[in-house]
C-alpha positions as a printed Julia matrix, in Angstrom:
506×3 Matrix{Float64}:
   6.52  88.39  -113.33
   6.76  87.23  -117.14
   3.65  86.72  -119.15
   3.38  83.69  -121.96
   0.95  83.66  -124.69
  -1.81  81.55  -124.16
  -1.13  78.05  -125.6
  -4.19  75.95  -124.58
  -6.81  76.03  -126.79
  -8.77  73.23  -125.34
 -12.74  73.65  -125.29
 -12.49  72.61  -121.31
  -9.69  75.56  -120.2
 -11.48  78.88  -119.9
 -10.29  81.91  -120.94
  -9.8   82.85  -117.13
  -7.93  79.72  -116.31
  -6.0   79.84  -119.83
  -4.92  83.66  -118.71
  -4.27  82.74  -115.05
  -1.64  79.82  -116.46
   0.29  82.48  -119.0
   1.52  84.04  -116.07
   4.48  82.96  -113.86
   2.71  81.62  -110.9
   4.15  82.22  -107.16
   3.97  80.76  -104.2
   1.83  81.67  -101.15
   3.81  83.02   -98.25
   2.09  85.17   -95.74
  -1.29  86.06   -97.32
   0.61  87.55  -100.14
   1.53  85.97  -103.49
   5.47  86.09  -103.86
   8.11  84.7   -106.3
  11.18  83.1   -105.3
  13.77  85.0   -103.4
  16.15  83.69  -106.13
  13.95  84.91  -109.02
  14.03  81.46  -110.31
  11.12  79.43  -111.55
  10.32  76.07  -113.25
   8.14  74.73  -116.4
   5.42  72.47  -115.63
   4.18  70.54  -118.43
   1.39  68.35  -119.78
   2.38  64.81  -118.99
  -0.28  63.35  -122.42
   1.78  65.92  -124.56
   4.84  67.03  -123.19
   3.8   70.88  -123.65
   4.5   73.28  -121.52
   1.59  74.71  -119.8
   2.87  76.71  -117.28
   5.55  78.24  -115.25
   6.37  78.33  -111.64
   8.13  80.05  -109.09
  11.29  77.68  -107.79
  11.53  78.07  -104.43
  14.62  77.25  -101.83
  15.75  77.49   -98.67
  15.29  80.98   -98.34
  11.84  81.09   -99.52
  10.79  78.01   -96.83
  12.53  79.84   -93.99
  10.24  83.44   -95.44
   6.96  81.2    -95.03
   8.08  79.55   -92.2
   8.44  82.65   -90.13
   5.46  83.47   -91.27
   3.41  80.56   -90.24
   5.48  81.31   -86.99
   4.02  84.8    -86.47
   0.19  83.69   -87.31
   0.94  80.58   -84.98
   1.93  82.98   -82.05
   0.87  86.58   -82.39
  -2.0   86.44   -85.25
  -5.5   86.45   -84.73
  -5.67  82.6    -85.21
  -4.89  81.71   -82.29
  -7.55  83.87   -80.69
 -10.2   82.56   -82.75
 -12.65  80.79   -81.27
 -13.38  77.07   -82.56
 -16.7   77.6    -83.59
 -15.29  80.86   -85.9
 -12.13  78.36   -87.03
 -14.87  75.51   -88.05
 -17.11  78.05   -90.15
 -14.21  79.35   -92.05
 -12.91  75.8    -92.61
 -16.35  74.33   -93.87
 -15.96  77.7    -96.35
 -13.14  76.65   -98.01
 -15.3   73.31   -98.83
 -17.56  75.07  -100.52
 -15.24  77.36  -102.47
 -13.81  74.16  -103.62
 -17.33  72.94  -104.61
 -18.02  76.45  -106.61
 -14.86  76.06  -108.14
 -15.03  72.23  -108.94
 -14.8   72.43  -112.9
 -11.39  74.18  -112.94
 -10.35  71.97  -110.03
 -11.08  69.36  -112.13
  -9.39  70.8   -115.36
  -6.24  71.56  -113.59
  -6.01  68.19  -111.91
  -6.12  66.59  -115.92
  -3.78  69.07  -117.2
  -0.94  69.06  -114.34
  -1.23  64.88  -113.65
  -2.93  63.61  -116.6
  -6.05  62.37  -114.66
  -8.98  62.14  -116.6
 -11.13  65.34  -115.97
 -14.25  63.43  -115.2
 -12.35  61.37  -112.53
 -10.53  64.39  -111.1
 -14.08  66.18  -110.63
 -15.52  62.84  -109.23
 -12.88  61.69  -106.69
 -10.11  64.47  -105.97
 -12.34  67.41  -105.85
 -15.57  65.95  -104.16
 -13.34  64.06  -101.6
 -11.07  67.51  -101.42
 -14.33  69.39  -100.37
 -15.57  66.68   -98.18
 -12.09  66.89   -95.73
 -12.69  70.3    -95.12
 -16.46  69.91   -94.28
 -15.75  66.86   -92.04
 -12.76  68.81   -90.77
 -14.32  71.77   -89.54
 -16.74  69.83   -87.46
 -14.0   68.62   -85.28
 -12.72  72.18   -84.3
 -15.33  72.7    -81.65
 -15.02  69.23   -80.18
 -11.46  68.51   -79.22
 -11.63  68.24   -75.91
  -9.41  66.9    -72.65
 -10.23  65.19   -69.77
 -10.7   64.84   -66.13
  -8.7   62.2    -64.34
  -8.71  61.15   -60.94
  -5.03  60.8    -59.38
  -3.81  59.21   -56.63
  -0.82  60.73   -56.07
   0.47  61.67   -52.89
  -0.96  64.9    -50.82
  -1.02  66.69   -47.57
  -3.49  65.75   -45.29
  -6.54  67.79   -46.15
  -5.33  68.82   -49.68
  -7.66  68.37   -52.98
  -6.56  68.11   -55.84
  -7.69  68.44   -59.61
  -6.35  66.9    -62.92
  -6.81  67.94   -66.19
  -5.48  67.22   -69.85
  -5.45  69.91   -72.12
  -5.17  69.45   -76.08
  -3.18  71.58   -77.8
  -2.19  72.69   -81.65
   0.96  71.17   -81.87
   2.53  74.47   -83.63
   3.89  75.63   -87.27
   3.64  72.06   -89.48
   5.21  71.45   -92.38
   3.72  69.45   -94.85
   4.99  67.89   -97.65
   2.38  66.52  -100.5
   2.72  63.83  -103.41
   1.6   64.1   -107.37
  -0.47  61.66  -108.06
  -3.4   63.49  -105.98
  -2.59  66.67  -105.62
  -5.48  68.35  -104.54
  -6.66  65.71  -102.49
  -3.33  65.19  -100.79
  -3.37  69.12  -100.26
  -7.01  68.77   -98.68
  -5.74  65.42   -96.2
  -3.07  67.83   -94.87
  -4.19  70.9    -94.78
  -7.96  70.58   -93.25
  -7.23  68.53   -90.04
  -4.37  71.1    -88.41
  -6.32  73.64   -89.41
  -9.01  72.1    -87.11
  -6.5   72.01   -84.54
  -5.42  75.5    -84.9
  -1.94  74.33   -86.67
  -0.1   77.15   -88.7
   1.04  75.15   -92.29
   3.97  75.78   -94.96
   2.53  72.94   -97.43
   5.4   72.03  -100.26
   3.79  71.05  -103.3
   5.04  68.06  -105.79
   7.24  69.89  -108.48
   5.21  67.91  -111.25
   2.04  68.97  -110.05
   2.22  72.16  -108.32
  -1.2   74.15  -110.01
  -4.12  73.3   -107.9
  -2.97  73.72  -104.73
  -2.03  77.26  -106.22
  -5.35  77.88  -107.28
  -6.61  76.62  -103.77
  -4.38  79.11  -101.99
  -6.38  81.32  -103.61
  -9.83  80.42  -102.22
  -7.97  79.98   -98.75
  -7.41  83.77   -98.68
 -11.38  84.32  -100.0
 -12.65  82.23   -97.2
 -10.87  84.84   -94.69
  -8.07  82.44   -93.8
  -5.66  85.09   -91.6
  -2.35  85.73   -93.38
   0.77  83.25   -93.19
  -1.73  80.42   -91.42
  -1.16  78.46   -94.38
   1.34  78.77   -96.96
   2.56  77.49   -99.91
   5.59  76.75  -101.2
   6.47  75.52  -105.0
  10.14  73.98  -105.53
  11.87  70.55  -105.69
  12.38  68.19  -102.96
  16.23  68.25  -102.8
  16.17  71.78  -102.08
  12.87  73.37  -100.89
  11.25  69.71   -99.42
  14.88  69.2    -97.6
  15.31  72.76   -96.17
  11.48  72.57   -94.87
  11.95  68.46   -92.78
  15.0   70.19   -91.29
  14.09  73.76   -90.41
  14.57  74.46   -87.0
  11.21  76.49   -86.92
   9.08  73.36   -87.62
   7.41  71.46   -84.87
   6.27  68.99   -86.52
   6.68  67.85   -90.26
   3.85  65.35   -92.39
   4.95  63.76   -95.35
   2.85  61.57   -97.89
   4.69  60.2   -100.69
   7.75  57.01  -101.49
   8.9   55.27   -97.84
  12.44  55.87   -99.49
  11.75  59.47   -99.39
  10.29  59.44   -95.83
  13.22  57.51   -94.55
  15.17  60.62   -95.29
  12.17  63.04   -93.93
  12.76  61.13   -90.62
  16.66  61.8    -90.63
  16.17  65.57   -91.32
  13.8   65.55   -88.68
  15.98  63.72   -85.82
  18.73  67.22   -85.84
  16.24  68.99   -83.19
  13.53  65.41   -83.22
  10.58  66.95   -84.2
   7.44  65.45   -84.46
   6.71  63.41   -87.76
   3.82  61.24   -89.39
   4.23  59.4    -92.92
   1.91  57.91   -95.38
   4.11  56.21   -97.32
   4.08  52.98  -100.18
   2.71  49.93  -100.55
   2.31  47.16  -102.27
  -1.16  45.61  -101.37
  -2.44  41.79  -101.31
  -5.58  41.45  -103.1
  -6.97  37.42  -102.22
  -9.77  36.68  -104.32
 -11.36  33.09  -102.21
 -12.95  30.65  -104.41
 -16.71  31.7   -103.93
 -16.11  35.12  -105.05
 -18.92  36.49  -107.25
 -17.06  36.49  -110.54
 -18.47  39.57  -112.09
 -18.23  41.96  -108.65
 -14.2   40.66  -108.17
 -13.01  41.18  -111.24
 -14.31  44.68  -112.59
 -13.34  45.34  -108.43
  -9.73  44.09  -109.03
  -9.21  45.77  -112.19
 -10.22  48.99  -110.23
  -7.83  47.9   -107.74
  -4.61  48.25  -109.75
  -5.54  50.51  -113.05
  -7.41  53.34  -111.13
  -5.38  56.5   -111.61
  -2.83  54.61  -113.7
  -1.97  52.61  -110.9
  -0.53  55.53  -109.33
  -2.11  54.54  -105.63
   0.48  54.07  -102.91
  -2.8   51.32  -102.0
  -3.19  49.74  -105.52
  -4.34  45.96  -105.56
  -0.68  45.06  -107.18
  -0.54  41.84  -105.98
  -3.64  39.52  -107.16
  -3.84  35.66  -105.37
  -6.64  34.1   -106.83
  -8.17  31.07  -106.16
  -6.9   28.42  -108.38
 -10.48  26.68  -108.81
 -11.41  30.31  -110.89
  -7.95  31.69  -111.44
  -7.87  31.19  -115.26
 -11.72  33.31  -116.05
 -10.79  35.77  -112.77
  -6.76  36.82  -114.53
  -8.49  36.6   -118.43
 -11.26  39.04  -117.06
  -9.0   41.63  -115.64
  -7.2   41.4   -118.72
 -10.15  41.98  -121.0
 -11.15  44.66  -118.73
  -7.61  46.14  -119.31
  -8.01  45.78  -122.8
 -11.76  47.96  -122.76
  -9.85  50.63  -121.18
  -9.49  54.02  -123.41
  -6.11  55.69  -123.28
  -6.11  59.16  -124.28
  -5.92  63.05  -122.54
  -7.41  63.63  -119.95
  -9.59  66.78  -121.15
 -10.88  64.09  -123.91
 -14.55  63.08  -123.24
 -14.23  59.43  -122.78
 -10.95  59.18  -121.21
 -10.4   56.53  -119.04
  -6.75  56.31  -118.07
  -4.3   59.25  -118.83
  -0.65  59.16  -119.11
   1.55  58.73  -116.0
   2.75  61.7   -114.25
   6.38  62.38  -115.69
   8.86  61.31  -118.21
  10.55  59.83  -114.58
   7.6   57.41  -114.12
   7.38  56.65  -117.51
  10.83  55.08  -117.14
  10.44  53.62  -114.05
   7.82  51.69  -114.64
   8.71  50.47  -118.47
  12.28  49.79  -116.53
   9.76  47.26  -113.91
   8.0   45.91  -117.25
  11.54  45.19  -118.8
  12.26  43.32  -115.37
   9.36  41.26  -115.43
  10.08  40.6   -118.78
  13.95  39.32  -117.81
  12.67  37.45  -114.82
  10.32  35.02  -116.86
   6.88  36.98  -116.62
   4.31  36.48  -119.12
   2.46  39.22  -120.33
  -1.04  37.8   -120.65
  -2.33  41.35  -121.87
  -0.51  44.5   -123.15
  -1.71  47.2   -125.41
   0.76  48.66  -127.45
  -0.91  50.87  -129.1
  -0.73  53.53  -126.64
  -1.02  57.38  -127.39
   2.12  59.07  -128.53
   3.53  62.3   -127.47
   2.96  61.54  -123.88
   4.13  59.4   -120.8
   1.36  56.57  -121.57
   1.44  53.03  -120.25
  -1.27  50.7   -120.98
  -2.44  48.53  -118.35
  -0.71  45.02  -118.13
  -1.46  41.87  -116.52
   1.88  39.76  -115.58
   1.32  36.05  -115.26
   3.83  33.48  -114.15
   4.91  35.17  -111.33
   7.22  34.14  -108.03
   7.65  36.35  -104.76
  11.12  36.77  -105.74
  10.27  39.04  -109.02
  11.36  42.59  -108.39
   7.97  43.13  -110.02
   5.68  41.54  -107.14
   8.05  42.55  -104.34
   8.97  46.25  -105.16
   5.85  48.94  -105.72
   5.72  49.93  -109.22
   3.07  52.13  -108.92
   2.05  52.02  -112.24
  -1.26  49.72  -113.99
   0.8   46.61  -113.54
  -1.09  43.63  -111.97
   0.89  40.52  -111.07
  -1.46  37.32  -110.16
  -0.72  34.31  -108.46
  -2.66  31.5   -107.9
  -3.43  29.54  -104.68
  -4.41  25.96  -103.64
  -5.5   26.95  -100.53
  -6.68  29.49   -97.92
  -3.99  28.13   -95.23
  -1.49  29.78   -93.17
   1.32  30.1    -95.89
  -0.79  32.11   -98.57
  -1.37  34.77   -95.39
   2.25  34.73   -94.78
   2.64  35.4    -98.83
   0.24  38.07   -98.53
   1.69  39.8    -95.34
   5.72  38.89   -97.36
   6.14  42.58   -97.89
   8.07  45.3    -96.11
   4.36  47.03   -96.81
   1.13  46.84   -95.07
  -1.22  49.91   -96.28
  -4.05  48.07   -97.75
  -5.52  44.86   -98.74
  -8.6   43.25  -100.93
 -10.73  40.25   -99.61
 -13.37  38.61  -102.13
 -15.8   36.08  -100.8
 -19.2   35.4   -100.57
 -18.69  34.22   -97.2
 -18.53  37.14   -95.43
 -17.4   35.32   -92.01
 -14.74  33.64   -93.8
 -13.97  36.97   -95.33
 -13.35  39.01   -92.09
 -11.35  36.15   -90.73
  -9.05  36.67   -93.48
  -9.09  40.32   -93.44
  -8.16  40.21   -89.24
  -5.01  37.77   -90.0
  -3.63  40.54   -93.13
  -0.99  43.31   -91.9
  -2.36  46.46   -93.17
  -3.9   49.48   -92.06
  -6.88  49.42   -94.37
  -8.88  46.07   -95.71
 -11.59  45.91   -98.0
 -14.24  43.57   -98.56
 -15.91  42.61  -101.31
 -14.68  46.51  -102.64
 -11.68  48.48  -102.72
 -10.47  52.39  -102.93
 -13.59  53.27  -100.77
 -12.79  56.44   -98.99
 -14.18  58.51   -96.78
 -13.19  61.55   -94.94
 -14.1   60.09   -91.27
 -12.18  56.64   -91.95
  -8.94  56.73   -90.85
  -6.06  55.75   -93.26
  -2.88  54.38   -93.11
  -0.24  52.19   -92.93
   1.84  49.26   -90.88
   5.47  48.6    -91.27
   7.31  50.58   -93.61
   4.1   52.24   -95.29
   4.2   54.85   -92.28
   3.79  56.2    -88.94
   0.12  57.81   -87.9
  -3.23  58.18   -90.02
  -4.48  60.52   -92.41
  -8.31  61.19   -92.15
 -11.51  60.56   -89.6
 -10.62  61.75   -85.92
  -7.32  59.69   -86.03
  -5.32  62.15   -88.03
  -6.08  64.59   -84.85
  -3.72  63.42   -83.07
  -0.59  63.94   -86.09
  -1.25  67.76   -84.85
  -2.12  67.85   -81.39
   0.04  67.77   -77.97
  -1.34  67.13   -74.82
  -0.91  68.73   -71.99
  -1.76  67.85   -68.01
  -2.38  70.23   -65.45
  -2.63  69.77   -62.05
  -4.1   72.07   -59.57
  -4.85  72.35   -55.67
  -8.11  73.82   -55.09
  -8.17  73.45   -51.24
């Protein structure tokens, strides 16, 4: 394993973290901490400077097939499958609280690996991180099967009993996004460990460091080796050779639909089970009764938290045309307020995006836009240098053909549309996406609101609010934004089988 020197000299990294991050960090593959079969390993790097912070181990195919044995071997002949569900649910609430004890460097890790400011990371990813697990571990003692009366045909005389049984569904493999990473780690990881799952959880290559630092306080909490592991690497190569191992029962995948259209076709070779939480590209209708100061600090939140990088970002704004003009120049002032800058900075309020591959993607959408008759009613130029930083933008002027209101950008790019009225062909607009993860309704008229929100295509609407979550609502997505729910009991049933027995008692 090499050692680096030490090259943050931040006030917020401690001398523990700072020392844990000069050495080349492995993966987590059956209770033990191992580097890539290959010897390889990877730089990941500061996305507000472009410094190297750390390095990685790079693992394959070989290194997916080590940890997939291994979650094999815990599934089948470990001790977690003898452990009772009240045992599984204590040790599952105490990884909760290790997360809670170790919420600063959570917090620290999450701003240096995505860019997220540190007092949002410690707010959102790590609070909601530790909440999954506590919710989680309630639901090990209470998944239960049923009774059923039959009425299928018996011998004169002979009784019968019915039964379903629920059981783990096996050795998962799960396969986790950047832009939360140890939030996405929690949403996976927590709920088949409630069903007695074994995991080999593939990290995003851009933000591989806290679900690192949570393998560690997996193995404090007593977790049994190889029931969860954790594998670093790139999605061509270790993502690929973990949706098609033949070991995997069932494979989870948050992250682009175009990505999870290929999950599903590695999956189909031996059709194993598969859930997705894919894109989006969310309606946000703002009625003409709105209250003017909740809707627009609420849409701004919509599209510019976490740079815009929410697969359920408010990207699409239809306002009212009788309060378009203050509802679009408020966003835009609020857009204008916002403070650019590192996310270790006290006062951040947006960081860079993720990679130097964002970046481009999403000045490449702004360049569209541009091309395709947009008009910029806000843009800050004066961005940070040194680091992948996009200021948040407000595109006027808009038309559903745009590339920039039909494809997800996910980036802070808001395009708004006004409206004449709240008639049949402005719910078709909204619903006039290959999406349908999440949607914003603004009204007053609360009635008139839940009408609206009934009629809209998506798996999550909010009301008069948006990005509330909560670790017993289920989330998720119609059409092409995926198959199954993350969260609340719903996401049970992305790890569970279920199983009938029959049996004559007389």
């Amino acid at each position: 394993m090499n050692v680096h020197a030490p090259i943050l000299q931040h006030a917020s990294v401690s001398e523990a973290l700072n020392k844990w991050l000069s050495h080349d960090r492995p993966m987590l593959i059956d209770g033990r901490w191992e580097m890539a079969a290959s010897g390889r390993t990877f730089d990941v790097h500061d996305p507000a400077t472009g410094a190297r912070i750390a390095a990685v181990a790079e693992g394959d195919a070989a290194d997916v097939d080590r940890a997939v044995k291994a979650a094999r071997r815990a599934f089948e002949t470990g001790p977690w499958p003898r452990m009772t569900p009240s045992d599984r649910g204590r040790l599952i609430h105490r990884i909760g609280d290790l997360i809670l004890e170790h919420a600063d460097t959570l917090a620290t890790i999450e701003a240096l690996d995505n860019g997220k400011p540190k007092t949002v990371a410690r707010a959102a990813d790590v609070t909601l991180s530790a909440d999954m697990f506590h919710y989680m571990s309630g639901w090990a003692t209470k998944i239960e099967g049923r009774t059923i009366p039959i009425s299928a045909l018996a011998a004169p005389g002979m009784e019968l009993v019915s039964m379903t049984r629920k059981e783990a569904i096996g050795v998962v493999g799960q396969i986790i996004p950047w832009n939360f990473p140890l939030l996405m780690a929690a949403w996976k990881v927590a709920p088949a460990l409630a069903t007695g799952c074994t995991v080999v959880l593939k990290v995003a290559e851009e933000t591989p460091l806290s679900a690192l630092w949570l393998g560690q306080l997996l193995l404090d909490a007593g977790l049994p080796d190889g029931v969860v592991n954790i594998v670093t690497g790139f999605g061509e190569t270790a993502g690929a050779a973990l949706a098609g191992h033949p070991g995997v029962d069932k494979v989870a995948f948050t992250g682009s639909t175009e990505v999870g259209k290929l999950i599903v076709q590695a999956a189909s070779k031996d059709l194993k089970k598969v859930s997705l939480e894919l894109g989006g590209k969310s309606p946000n209708i703002v009625l003409g009764d709105a209250d003017l100061d909740l809707t627009i600090a609420g849409a701004a939140n919509s599209i510019f938290f976490n740079h815009g990088q929410c697969c359920n970002a408010g990207a699409r704004l239809y306002v009212h045309d009788s309060i378009y003009d203050r509802v679009v120049e408020g966003v835009a002032q609020v857009a204008g307020q916002i403070r650019l800058g590192h996310g270790l900075d006290e006062g951040t309020e947006m960081g860079p995006l993720v990679s130097s591959v964002q970046y481009d993607r999403v000045r490449g959408f702004l360049q569209a836009g541009r091309d395709e008759g947009a008009e910029f009613m806000f843009r800050q130029d004066q961005a940070p240098e040194g680091g992948y930083f996009v200021a948040p933008t407000v595109l006027t002027n808009t038309n559903p053909q745009m590339k920039v209101v039909r494809e997800e950008i996910f980036g802070p790019v808001l395009v708004a549309t006004p409206f004449k009225e709240l008639d049949d062909a402005l719910i078709a607009e909204a619903n006039n996406s290959v999406y349908g993860l999440a949607a914003g309704v603004w009204s007053r008229d609360t009635g008139r609101a839940l009408s609206v929100a009934n009629r809209l295509r998506a798996g999550t609407v909010w009301i008069n609010c948006y990005h509330v979550f909560d670790a017993a609502l289920p989330f998720g997505g119609y059409k092409q934004s995926g198959w199954g729910r993350e969260m609340g009991e719903a996401v049970l049933a992305n790890y569970l089988e279920t199983k009938a027995v029959t049996m004559r008692i007389g």
